[in-house]
N, C-alpha and C positions, 0 to 999 in steps of 0.2 A: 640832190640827196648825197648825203655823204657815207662814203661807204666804210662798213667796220673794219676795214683793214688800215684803212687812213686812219680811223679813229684810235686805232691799238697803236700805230706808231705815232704818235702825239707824246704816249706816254713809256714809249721802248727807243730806246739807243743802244752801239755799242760802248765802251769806256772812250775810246778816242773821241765822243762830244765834248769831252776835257779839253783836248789840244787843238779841236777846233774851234771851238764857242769858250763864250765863256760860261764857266761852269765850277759849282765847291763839289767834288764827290765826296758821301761820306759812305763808310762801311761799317754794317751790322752784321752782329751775329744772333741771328733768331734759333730758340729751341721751340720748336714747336709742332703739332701732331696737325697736318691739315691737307687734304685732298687734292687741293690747288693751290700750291705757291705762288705761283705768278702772281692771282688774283691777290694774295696776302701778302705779297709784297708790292703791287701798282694800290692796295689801299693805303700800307704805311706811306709810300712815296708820295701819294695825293694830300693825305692827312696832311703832311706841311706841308704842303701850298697852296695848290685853287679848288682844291676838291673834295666833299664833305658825303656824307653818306645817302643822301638825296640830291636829285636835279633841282638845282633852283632857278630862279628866273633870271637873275641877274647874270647868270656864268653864260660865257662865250667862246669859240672857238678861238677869235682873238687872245684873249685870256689865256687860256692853256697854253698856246701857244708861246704868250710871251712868259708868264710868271709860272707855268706849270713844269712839276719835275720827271724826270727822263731813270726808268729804273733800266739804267745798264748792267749789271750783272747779277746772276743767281748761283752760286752754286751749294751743292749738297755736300757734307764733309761726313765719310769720305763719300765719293760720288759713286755709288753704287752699278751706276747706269741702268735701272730699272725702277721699276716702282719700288715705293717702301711698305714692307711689310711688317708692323714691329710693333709692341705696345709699348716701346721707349719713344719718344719723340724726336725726331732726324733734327741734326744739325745744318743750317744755312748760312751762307754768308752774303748778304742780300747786299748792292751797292747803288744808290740815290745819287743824280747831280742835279742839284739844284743851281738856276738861272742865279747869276754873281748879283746881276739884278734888285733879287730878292733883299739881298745884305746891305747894311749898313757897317761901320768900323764901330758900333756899340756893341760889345763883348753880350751884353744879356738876349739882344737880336740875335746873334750869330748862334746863342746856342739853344735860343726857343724855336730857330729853324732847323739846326741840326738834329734837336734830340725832344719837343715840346711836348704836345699830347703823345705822343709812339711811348713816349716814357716809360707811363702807365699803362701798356695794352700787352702786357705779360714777358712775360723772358724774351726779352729783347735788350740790346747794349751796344751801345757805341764803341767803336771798336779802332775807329781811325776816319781823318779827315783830313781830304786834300785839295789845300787851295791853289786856285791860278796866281803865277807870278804877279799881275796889275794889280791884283788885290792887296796881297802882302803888302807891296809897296806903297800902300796906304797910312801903313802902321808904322812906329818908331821902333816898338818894343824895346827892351832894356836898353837904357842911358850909358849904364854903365857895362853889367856882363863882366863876363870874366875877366876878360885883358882890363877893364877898368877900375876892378876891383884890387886886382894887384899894382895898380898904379897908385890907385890912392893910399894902399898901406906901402907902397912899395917894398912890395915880397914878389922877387921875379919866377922862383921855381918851385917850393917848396907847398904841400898844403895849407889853405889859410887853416886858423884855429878859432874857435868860436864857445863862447862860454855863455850859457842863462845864468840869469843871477836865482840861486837856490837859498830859501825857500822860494817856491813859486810865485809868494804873497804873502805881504804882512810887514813886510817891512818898510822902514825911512830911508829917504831921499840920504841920511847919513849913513845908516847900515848901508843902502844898496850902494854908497858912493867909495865905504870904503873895502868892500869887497872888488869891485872894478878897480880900485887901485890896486889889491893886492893879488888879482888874476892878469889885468893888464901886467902887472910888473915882472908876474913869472913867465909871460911871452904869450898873450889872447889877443887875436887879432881883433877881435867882434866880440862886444857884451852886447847880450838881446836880452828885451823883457822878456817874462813867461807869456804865452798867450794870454791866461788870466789875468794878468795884470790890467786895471782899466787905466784909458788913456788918461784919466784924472781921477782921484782918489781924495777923500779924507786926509790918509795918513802918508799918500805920497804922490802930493800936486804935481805935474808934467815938467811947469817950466820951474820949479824946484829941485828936481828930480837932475832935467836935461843940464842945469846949468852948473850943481855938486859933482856931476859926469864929468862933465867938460873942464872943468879946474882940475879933475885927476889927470885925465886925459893928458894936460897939458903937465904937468908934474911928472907923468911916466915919461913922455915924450924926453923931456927935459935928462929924466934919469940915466935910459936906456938907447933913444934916438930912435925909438920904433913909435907909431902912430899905434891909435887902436879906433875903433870906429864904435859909437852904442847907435845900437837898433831900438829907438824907444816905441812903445808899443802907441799906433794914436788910433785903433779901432774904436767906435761910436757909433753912434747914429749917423745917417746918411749926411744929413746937414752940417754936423760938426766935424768929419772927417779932414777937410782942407782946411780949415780952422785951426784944430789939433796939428797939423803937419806945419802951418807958418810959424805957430806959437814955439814948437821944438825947435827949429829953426832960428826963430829971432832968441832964441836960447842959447843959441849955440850949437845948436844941433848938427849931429855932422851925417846920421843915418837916419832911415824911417823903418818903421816894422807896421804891416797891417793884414791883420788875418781875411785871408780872400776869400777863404770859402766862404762866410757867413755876412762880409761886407760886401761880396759881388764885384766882378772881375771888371767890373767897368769904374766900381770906385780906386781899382789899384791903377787903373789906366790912367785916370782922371790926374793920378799925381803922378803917375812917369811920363804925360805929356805936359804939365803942365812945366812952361820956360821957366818960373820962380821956385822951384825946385832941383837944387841939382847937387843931391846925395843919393847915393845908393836907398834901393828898397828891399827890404825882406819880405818875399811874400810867404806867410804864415801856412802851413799845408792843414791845420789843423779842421777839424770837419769834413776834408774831404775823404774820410773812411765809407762816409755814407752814399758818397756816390761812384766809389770807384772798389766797394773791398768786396763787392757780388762777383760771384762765378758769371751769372746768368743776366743780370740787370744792371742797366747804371751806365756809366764810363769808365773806358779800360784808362786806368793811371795815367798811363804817358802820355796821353792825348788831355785830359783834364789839369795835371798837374804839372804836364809838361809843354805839350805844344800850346795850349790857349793862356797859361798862364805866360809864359815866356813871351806871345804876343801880344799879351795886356802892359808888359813890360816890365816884370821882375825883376832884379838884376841876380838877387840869390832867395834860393829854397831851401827849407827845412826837408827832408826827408827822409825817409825809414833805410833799412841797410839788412841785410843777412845777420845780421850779426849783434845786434843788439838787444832790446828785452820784449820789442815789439820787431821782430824779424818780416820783414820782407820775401819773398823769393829772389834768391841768383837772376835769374830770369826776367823779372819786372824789374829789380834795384837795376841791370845792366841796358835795360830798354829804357826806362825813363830817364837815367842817364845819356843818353845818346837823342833823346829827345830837346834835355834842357840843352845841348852841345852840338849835335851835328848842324854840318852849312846850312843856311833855310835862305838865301839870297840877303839881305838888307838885315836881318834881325841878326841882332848879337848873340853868340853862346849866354845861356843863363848860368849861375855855377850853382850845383848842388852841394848842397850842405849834408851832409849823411848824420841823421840823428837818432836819440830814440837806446840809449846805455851803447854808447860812444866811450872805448875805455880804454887804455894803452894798449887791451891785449888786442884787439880789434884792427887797429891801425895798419899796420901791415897786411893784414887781410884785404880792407876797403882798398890799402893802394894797388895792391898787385890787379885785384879784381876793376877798377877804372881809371888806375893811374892818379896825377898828381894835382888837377884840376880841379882841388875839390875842396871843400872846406867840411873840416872835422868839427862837430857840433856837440860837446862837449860839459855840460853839467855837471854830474855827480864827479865824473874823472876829472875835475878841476876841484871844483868845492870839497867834495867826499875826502880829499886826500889830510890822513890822519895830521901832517905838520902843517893844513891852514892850504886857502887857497893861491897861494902864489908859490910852495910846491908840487899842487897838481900842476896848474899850469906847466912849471918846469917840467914836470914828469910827461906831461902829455907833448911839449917839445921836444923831449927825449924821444919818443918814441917815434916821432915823424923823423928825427935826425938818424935816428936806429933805421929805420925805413927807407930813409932817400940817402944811408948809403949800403944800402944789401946784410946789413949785421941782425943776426936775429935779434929778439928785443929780449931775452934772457941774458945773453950775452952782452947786449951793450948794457944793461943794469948793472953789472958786476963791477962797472965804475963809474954808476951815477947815483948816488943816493938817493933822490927826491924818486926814478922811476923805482928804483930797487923795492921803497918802503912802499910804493902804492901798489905793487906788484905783490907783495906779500900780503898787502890789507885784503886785495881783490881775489886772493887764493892763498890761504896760509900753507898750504903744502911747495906752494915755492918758495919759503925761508928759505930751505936747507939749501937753494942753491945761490945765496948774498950772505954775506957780513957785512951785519945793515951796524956793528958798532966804527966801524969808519966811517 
């Protein structure tokens, strides 16, 4: 007879089964009104793995033991130390380790065991997860990353710059070719499609597209001695994904763009392992609002957008900032940062792209708040600017030049034209401080 005491520690550990065993902890934040925690949190922790809301036949001690998961910690926020009394619902921070075991290195595995059914079983959210070293080192994650990123445009200090080609959509392979030539040429490190842009189009075929690029490409090159990289967009269908990525490629292709959230993090993996690919990737952040913009539900950002994506193998991100028309919080913009970037043993920094009404006035803001590491992701402030888009571009190299060397950006305007006049379009009450007839 096996006694309930044995039975309860099957499914209780401290945190240190981490540094013993092998084991993923992940951490939840539950809101929730309920009599008995414990019990509601050893259900979440059973729910993914060997344990379903009936005994069945098939399950074994054996089993549990080896595939079944261990809820190492509870705590109440704040911890009251007594019962709760309240018709609000008390805050938890429940933490699960589940057997390494269970995983495979396919990204859709890893997060139907982190987050699968619990999903959907009310305010509840992922909050953070931490794997064992062996595991990591399973994974490539980004090819390139940051140091690599500035190798290929070789830009050693300075923020990279990154331009979408605006309109979003509708345009040719010659419109969009000769816009990249006239943002390339006022200093964009990176032309990205729009999300919406499809990987093949009617009025603007891929490898039509890639190869108009890549003739400017090599024309600025030739002009100025700066490289510029395009991100051409190859989201599809599942089957035509690696397809799309050879064809841009055999094009001439020098980048890939492919939006993760809606193509699945194992198809952005699928092309930052594969050996016949070796350009940077842009992993598109778009759609991931729906899993990471809840208070109470979902994945917290930096772990969705940051940790699983950078281990699928991103090399750079789109993502939101304090400061632009879709603002972020300080707080998440400076953690998800530190997600795509700090040490993680074997995996590369990711660089974040800070996007989303990115605009001269901005720039010294983004740098002072994460420093230099980053790349400025730039649309309207390139294209928007009233003399054409090559000088926005100038304009938005003004201001990172303004910026990496301490000079406000009011003040270095007053002798750069191209920022001056976009600084007035962007607020006309700063005229009065340029003489934009020089």
């Amino acid at each position: 007879m096996i006694r309930k005491l044995d039975m309860e520690n099957l499914t209780y550990a401290f945190p240190e089964v981490a540094f013993s065993e092998d084991y993923v902890i992940a951490t939840y934040q539950a809101k929730v009104q309920t009599s008995n925690i414990e019990k509601l949190a050893m259900a979440i922790a059973a729910e993914q793995t060997t344990g379903t809301w009936i005994k069945v036949g098939a399950d074994s001690l054996d089993k549990t033991k080896r595939f079944g998961s261990k809820l190492v910690a509870i705590y109440e926020v704040p911890d009251i130390g007594c019962d709760y009394n309240s018709d609000e619902p008390p805050m938890y921070i429940i933490q699960v380790a589940y057997p390494m075991e269970n995983f495979s290195t396919s990204m859709s595995a890893i997060e139907t065991i982190l987050f699968g059914n619990i999903s959907a079983s009310g305010m509840i959210r992922l909050i953070d997860v931490a794997f064992p070293k062996k595991f990591i080192e399973k994974f490539q994650g980004p090819k390139f990353g940051v140091e690599g990123m500035r190798e290929v445009l070789g830009v050693k200090e300075r923020p990279l710059l990154n331009a979408m080609i605006k309109p979003n959509i509708g345009w040719t392979p010659d419109e969009g070719a000769e816009l990249f030539y006239n943002a390339c040429k006022g200093g964009v490190d990176v032309i990205k499609d729009d999300e919406l842009m499809l990987a093949d189009s009617p009025f603007c075929p891929l490898e039509e597209r890639v190869s108009k690029f890549m003739a400017m490409e090599k024309k600025v090159y030739e002009e100025t001695g700066e490289h510029s990289l395009y991100a051409v967009n190859i989201s599809d269908n599942t089957d035509k994904v690696k397809e799309n990525a050879y064809r841009a490629l055999e094009a001439g292709g020098n980048c890939l763009m492919v939006n993760v959230y809606t193509t699945g993090h194992d198809t952005l993996k699928m092309l930052a392992d594969d050996p016949n690919i070796n350009v940077p990737i842009l992993a598109h952040v778009n759609f991931a609002g729906t899993m990471a913009a809840s208070t109470y539900t979902g994945i917290a950002a930096p772990v969705i957008v940051g940790k699983l994506t950078r281990l699928a193998g991103g090399d750079f991100q789109i993502n939101g900032h304090p400061f632009g028309k879709f603002p972020v919080s300080h707080k998440v913009f400076y953690r998800c940062f530190k997600f795509f970037t700090q040490p993680w043993w074997n995996i590369k920094p990711m660089m974040y792209a800070c996007s989303g009404g990115t605009t001269q006035l901005a720039v010294e803001k983004i740098i002072k708040e994460i420093g230099t590491d980053i790349m400025l992701a730039a649309g309207g402030g390139v294209h928007g600017h009233p003399n054409g888009s090559e000088e926005g571009a100038k304009s938005m190299r003004q201001a990172i030049d303004a910026a990496m060397q301490g000079i406000p950006v009011l003040e270095y305007a007053k002798d750069h034209g191209e920022l001056a006049r976009m600084l007035a379009f962007l607020n006309p009450d700063l005229m009065k401080n340029f003489d934009l007839m020089q």
